[in-house]
Each structure stands twice: as C-alpha cells, then as structure tokens.
DSSP file (Angstrom, degrees, kcal/mol; ACC not computed):
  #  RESIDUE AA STRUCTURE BP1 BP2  ACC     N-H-->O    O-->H-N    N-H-->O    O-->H-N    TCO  KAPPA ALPHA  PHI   PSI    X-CA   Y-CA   Z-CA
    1    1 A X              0   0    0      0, 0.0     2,-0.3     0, 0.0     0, 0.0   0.000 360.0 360.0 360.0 128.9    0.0    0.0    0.0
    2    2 A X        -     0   0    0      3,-0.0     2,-0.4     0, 0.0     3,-0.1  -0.797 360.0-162.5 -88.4 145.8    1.2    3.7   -0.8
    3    3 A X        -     0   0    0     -2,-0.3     3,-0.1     1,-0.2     0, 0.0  -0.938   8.7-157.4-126.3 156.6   -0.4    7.0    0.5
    4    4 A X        -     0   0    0     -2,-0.4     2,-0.2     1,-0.4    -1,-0.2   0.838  60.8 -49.7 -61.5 -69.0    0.3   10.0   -1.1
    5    5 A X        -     0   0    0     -3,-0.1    -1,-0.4     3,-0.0     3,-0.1  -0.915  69.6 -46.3 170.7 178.1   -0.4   12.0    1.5
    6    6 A X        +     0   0    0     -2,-0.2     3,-0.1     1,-0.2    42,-0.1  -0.166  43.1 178.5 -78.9 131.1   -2.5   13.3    4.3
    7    7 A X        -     0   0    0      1,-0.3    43,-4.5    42,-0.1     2,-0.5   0.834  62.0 -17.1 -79.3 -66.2   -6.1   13.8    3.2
    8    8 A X  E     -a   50   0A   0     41,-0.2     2,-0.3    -3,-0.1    -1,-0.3  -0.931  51.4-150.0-141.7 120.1   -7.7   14.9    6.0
    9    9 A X  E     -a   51   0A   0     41,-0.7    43,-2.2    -2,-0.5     2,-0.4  -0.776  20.5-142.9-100.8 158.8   -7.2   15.0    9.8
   10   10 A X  E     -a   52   0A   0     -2,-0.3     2,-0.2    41,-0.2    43,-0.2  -0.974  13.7-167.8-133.6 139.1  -10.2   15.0   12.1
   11   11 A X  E     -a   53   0A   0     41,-1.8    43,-0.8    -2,-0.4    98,-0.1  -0.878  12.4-145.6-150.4  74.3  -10.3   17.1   15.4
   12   12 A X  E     +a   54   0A   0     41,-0.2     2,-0.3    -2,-0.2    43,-0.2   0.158  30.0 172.7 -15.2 122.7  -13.0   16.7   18.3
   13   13 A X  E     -a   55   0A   0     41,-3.6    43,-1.0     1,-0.1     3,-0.2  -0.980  42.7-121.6-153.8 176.1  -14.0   20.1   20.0
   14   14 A X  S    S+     0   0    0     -2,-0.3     2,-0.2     1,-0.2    44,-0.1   0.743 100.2  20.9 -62.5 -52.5  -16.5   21.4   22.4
   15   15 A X    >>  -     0   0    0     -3,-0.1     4,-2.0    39,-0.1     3,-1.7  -0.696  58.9-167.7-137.6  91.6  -17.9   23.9   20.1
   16   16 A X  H 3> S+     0   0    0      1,-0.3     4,-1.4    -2,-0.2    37,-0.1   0.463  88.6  50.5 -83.1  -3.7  -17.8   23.9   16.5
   17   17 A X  H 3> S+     0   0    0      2,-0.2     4,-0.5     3,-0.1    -1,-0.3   0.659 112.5  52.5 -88.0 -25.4  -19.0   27.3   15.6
   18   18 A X  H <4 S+     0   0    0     -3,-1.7     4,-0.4     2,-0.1    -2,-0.2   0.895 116.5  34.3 -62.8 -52.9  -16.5   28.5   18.0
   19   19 A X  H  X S+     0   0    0     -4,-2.0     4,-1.3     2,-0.2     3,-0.4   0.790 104.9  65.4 -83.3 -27.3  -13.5   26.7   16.6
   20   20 A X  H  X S+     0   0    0     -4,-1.4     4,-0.8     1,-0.2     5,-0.4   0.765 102.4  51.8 -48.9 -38.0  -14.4   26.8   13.4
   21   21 A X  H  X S+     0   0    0     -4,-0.5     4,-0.5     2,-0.2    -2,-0.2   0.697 105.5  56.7 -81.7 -10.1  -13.9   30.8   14.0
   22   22 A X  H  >>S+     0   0    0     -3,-0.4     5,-1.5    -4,-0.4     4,-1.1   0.786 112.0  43.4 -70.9 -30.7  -10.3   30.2   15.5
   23   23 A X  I  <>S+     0   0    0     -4,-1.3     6,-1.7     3,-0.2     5,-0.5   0.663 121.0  34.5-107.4  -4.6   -9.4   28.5   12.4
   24   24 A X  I  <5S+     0   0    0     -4,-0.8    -3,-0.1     4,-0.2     4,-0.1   0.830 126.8  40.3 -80.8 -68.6  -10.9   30.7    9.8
   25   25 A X  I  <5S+     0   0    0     -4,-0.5    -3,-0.2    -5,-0.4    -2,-0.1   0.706 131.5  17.1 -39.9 -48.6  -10.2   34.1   11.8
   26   26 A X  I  <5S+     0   0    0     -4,-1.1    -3,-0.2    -5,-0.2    -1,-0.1   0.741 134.2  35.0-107.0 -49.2   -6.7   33.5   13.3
   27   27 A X  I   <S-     0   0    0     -5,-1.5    -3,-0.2     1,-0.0    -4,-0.2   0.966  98.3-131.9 -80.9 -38.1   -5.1   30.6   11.4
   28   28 A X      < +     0   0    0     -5,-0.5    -4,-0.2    -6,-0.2    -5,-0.1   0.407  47.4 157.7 106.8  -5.5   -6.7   31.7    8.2
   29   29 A X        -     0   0    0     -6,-1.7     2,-0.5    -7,-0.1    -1,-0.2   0.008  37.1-123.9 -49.2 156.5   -8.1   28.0    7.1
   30   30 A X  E     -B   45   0A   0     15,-0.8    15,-3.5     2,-0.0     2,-0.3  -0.975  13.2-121.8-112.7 135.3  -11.1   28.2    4.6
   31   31 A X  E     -B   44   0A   0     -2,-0.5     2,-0.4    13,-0.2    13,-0.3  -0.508  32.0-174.5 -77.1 143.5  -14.4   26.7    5.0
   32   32 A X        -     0   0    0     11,-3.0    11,-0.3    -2,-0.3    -2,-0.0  -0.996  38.0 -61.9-140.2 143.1  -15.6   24.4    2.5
   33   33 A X        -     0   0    0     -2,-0.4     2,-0.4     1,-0.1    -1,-0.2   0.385  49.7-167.6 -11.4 141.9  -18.8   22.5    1.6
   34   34 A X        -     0   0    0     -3,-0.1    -1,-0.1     8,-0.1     3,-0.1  -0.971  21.8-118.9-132.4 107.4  -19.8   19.8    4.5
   35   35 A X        -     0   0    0     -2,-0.4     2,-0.7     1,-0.1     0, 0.0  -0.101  42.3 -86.6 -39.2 140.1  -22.4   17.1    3.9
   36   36 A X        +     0   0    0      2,-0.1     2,-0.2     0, 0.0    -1,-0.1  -0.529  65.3 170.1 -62.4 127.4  -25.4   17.0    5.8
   37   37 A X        -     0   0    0     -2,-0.7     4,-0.1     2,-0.1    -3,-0.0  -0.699  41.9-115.5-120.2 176.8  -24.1   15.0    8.7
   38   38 A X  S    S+     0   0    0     -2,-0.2     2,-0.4     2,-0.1    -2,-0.1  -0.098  92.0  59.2 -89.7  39.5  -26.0   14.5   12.1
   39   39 A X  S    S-     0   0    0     17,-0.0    -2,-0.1     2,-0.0    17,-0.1  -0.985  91.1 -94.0-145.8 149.7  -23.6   16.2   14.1
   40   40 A X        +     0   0    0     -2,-0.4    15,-1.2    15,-0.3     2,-0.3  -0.103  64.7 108.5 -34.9 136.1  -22.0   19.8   14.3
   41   41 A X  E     - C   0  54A   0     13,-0.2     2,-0.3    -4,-0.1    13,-0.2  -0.953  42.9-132.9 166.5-179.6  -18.8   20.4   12.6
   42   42 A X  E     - C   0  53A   0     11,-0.6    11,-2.5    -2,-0.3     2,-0.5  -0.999   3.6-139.9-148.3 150.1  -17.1   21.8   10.0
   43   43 A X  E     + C   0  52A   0    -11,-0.3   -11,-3.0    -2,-0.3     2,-0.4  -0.932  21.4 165.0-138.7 161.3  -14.7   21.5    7.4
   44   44 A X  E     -BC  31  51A   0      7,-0.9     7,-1.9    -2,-0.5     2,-0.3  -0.981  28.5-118.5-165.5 154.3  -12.1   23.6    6.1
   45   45 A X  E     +BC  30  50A   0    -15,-3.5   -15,-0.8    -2,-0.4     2,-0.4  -0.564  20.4 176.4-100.5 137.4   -8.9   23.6    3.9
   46   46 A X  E >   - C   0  49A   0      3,-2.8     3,-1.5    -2,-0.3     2,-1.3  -0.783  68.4 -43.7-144.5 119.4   -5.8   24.4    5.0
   47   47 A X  T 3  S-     0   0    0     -2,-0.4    -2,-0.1     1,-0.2     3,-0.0  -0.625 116.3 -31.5  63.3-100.5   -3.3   24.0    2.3
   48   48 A X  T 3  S+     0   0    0     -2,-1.3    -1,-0.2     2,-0.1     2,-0.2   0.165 129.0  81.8-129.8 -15.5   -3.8   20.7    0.2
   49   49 A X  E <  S- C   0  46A   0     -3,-1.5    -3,-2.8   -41,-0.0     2,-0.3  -0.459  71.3-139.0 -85.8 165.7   -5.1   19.3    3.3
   50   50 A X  E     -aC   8  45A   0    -43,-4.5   -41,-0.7    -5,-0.2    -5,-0.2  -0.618   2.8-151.5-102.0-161.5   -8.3   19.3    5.0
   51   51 A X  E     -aC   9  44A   0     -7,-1.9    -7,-0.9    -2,-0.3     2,-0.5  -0.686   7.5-157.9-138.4 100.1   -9.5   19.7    8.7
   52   52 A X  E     -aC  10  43A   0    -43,-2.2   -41,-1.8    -9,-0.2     2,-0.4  -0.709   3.7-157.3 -91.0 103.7  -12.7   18.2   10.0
   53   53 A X  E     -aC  11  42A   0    -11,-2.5   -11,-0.6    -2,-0.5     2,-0.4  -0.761  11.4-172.7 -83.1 129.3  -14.1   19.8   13.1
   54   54 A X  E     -aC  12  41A   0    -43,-0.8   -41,-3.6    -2,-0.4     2,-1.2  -0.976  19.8-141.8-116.8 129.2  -16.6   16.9   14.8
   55   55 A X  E     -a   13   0A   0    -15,-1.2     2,-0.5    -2,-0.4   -15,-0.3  -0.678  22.9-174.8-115.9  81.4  -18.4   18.7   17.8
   56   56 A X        -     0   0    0     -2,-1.2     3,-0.3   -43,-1.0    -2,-0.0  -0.739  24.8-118.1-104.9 123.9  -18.7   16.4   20.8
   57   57 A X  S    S+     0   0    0     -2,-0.5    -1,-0.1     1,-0.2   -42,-0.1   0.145 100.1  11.9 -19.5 141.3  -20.5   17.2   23.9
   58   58 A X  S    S+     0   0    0      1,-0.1    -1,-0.2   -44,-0.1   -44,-0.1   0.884  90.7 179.6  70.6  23.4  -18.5   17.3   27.5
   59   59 A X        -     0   0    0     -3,-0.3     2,-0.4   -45,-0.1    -1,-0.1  -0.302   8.7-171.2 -65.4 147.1  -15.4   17.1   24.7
   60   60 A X        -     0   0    0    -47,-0.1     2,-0.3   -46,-0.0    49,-0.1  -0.867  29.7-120.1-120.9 171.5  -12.1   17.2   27.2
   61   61 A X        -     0   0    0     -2,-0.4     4,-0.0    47,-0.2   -48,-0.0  -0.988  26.4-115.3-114.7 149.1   -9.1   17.7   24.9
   62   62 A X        -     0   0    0     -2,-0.3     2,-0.0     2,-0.1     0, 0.0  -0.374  40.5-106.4 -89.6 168.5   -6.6   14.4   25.4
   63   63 A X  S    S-     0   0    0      1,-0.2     2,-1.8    46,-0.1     3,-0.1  -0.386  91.5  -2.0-103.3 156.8   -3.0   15.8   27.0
   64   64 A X  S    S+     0   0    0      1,-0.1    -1,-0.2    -2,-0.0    -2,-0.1  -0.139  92.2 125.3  48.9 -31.5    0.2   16.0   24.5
   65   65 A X        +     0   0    0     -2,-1.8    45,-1.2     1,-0.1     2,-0.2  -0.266  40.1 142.2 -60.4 132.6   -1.7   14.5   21.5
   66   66 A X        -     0   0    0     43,-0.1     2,-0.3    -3,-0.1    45,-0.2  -0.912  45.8-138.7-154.4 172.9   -1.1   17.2   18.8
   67   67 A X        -     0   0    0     43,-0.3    45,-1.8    -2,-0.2     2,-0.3  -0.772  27.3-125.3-145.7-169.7   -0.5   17.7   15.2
   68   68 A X  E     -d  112   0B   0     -2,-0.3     2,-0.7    43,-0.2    45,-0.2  -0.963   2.7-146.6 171.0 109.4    2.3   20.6   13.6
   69   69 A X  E     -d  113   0B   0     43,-2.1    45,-5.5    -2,-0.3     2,-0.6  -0.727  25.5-126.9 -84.3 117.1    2.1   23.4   11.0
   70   70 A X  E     -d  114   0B   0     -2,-0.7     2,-0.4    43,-0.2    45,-0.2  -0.664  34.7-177.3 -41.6  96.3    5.3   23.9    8.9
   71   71 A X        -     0   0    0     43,-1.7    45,-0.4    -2,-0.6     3,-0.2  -0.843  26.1-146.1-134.0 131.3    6.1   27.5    9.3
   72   72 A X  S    S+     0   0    0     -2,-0.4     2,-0.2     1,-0.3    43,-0.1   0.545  93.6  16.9 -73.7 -23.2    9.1   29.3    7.5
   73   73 A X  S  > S-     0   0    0     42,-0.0     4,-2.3     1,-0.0    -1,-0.3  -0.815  72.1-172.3-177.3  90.9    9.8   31.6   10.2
   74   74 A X  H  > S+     0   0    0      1,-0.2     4,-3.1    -3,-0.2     5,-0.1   0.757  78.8  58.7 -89.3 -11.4    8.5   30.8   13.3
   75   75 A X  H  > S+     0   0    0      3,-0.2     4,-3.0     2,-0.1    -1,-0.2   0.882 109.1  46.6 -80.4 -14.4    9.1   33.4   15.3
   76   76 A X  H  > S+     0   0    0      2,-0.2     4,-2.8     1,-0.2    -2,-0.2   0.951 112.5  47.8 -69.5 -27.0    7.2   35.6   13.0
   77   77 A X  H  X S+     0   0    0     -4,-2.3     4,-1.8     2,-0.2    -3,-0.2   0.968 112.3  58.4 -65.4 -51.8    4.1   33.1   12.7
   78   78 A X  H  X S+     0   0    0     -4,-3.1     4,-1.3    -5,-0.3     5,-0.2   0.923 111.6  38.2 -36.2 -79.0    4.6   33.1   17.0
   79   79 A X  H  X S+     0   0    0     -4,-3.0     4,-1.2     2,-0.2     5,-0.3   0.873 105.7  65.6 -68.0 -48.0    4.1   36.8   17.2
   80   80 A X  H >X S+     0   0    0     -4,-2.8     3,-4.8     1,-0.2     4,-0.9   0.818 115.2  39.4 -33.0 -96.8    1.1   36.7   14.1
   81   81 A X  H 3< S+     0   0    0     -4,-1.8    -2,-0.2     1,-0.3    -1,-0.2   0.633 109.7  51.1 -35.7 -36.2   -0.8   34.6   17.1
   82   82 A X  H 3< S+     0   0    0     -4,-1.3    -1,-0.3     1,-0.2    -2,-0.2   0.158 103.0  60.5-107.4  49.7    0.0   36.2   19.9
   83   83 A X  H << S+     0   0    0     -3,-4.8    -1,-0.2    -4,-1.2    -2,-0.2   0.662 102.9  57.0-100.2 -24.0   -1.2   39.7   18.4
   84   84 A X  S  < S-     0   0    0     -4,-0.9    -2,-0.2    -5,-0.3    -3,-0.1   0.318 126.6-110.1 -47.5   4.6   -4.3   37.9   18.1
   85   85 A X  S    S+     0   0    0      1,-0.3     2,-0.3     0, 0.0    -3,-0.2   0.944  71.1 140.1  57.2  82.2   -4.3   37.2   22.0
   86   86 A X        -     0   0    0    -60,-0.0    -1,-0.3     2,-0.0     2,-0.2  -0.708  55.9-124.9-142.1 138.9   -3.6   33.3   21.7
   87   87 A X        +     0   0    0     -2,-0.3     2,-0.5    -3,-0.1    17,-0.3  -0.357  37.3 176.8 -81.4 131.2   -1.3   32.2   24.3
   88   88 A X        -     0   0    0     -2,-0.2    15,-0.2    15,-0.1     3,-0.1  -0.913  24.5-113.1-157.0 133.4    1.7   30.4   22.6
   89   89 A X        -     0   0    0     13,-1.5     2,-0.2    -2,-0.5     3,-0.1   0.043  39.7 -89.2 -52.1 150.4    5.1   28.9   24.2
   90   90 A X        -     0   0    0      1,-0.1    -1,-0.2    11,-0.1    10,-0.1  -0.499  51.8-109.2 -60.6 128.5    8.6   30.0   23.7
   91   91 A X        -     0   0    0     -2,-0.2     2,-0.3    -3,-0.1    10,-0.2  -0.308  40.0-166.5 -67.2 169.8   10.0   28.1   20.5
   92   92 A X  E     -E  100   0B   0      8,-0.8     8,-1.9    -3,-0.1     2,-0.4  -0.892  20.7-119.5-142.0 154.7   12.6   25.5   21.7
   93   93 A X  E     -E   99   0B   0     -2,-0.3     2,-0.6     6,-0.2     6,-0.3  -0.950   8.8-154.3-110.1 139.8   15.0   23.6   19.5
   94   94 A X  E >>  -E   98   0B   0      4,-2.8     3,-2.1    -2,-0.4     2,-1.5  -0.961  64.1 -88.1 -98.2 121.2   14.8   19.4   19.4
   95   95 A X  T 34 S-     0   0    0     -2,-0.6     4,-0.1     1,-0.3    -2,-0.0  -0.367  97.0  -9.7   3.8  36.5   18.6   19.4   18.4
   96   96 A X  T 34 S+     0   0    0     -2,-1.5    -1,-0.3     2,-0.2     3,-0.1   0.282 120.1  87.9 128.0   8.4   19.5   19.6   15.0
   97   97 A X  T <4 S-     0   0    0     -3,-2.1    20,-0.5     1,-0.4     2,-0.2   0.912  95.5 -71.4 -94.9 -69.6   15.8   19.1   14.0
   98   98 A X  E  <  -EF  94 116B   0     -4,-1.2    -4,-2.8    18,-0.3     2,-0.4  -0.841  46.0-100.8 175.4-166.9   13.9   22.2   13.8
   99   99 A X  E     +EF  93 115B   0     16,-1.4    16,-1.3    -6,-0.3     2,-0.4  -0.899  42.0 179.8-125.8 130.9   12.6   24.5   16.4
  100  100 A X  E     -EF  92 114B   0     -8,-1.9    -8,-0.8    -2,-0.4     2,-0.3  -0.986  14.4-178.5-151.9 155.6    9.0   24.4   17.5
  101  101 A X  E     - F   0 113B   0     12,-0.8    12,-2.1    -2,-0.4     2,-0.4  -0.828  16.8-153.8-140.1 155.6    6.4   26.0   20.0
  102  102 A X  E     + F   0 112B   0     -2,-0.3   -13,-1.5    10,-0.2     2,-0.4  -0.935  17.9 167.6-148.5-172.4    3.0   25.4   20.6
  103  103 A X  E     - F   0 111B   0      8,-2.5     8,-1.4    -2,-0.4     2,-0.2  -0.999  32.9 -86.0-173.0-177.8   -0.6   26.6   21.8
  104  104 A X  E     - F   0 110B   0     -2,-0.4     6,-0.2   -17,-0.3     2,-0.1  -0.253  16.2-127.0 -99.7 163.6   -4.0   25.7   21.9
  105  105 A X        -     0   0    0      4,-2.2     3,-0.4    -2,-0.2    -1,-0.1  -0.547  54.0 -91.4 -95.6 170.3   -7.2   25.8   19.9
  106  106 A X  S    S+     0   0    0      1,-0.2   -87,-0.1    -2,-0.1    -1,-0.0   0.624 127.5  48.0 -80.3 -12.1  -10.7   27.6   22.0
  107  107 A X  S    S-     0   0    0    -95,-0.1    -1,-0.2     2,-0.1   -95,-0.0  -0.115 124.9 -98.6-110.5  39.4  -11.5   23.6   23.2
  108  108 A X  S    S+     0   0    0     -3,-0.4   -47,-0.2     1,-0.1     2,-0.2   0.725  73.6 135.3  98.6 -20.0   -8.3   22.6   24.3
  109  109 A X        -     0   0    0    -97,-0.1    -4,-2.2     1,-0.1     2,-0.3  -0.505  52.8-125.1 -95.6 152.3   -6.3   20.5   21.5
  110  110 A X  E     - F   0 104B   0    -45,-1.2     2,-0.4    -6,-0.2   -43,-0.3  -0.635  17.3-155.0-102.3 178.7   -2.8   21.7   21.2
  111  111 A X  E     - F   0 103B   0     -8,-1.4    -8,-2.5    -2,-0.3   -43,-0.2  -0.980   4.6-150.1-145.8 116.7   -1.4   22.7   18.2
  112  112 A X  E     -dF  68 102B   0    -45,-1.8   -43,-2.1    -2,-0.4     2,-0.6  -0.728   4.2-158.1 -98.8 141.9    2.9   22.7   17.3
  113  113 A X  E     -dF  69 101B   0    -12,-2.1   -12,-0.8    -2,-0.2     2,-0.4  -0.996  16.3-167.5 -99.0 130.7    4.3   25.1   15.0
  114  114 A X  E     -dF  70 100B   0    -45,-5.5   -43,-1.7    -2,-0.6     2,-0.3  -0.952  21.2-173.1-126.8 148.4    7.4   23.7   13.8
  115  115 A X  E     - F   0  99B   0    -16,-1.3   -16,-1.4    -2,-0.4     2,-0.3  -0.892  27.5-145.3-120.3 139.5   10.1   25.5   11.8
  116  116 A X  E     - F   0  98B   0    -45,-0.4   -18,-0.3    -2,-0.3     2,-0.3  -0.911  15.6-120.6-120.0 153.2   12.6   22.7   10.7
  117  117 A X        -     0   0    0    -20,-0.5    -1,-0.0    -2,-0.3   -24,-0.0  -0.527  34.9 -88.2-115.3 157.4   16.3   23.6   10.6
  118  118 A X        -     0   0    0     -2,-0.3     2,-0.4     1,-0.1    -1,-0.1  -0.195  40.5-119.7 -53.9 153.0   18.3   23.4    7.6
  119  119 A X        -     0   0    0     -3,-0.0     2,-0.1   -22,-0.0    -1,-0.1  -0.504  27.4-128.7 -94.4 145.2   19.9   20.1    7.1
  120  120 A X        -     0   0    0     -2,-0.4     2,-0.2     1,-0.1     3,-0.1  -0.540  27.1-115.3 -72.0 159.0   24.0   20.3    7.0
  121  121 A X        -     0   0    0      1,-0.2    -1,-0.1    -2,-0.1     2,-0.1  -0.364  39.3 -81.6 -75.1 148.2   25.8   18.7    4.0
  122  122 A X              0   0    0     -2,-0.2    -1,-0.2     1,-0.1     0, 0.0  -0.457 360.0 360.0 -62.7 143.2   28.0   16.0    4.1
  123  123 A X              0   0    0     -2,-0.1    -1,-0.1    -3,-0.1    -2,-0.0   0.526 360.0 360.0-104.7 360.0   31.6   17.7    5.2
C-alpha cells in the first residue's frame, strides 16, 4: 500500500462554531462544503489538506496528542498569534531538527508550530 499524503485530519472540539472561527479568523483556514451529517462540525482547507471539526458534547481535549504546522519563520508566525491574544510557548530547538512552539485551539487541543532547521551537507 502507498499513500500519497495526508487527506484529511479529524479534530473533536467542544464547540464547532466557535472553533471553526479560530481556524478561519486567526489561522486563516477556509471553509468548505460539509455534507449534511448528524452532528456539528465543520470543514475547512488548509493547504492541500483538509481539517474536519466533529463537535462532541462534554469534549475534554486528550493531553500532548497534537499535530504541527510547517512554518518558515516561526518566530514571526509566534508573534502573528499572539497579536491575536492566543497564548503560545517559547519556541525550543529538538537538536538539529527544527525549532517548534505550541498553543491551543478555544476547546483545548494543542497545536505545534514547527520551523525545521536546515539540514547540513556531508563535510
């Protein structure tokens, strides 16, 4: 089996009309057509990918599980959020890797920005 690449990730929250405006408003995502479903949600493009908001009752969000936007420049993308007032961590470097920070969505799920750092050449 091959995959190409990520289609779509799907993202529990508390309130979908709510998060759905954090990710239109602040990240910039677009909304796009949703099937009549029986539940709240939304879905929206962000890149080539999507993102599927599912809007579950008493939703808790679960601790470390996250997912990570590719960012060119992270401290500028850091400061883009927190002039919107979202709260967002000091970037940190994983060693030779890339550099990454994170913060939350309005129900709780965390969110990485990662800036990846160039790889050296063989010497």
């Amino acid at each position: 089996m091959k995959f190409s690449e990520v289609h779509h990730i799907s993202l529990n929250v508390s309130d979908a009309q709510r998060d759905t405006a954090f990710y239109t408003d602040v990240l910039g995502f677009k909304a796009i057509p949703r099937p009549e479903l029986p539940f709240k949600g939304a879905w929206l493009e962000m890149g080539q990918q999507q993102l599927h908001l599912l809007e579950i009752a008493n939703f808790k969000a679960p601790k470390g599980q996250h997912f990570a936007f590719s960012v060119a420049d992270i401290h500028k993308a850091r400061d883009l959020l927190i002039a919107q007032a979202v709260k967002v961590s000091e970037p940190q470097e994983i060693k030779g890797v890339c550099l990454q920070c994170f913060f939350s969505d309005p129900s709780g799920n965390l969110l990485e920005l990662n800036q990846p750092l160039p790889t050296r050449g063989a010497d």
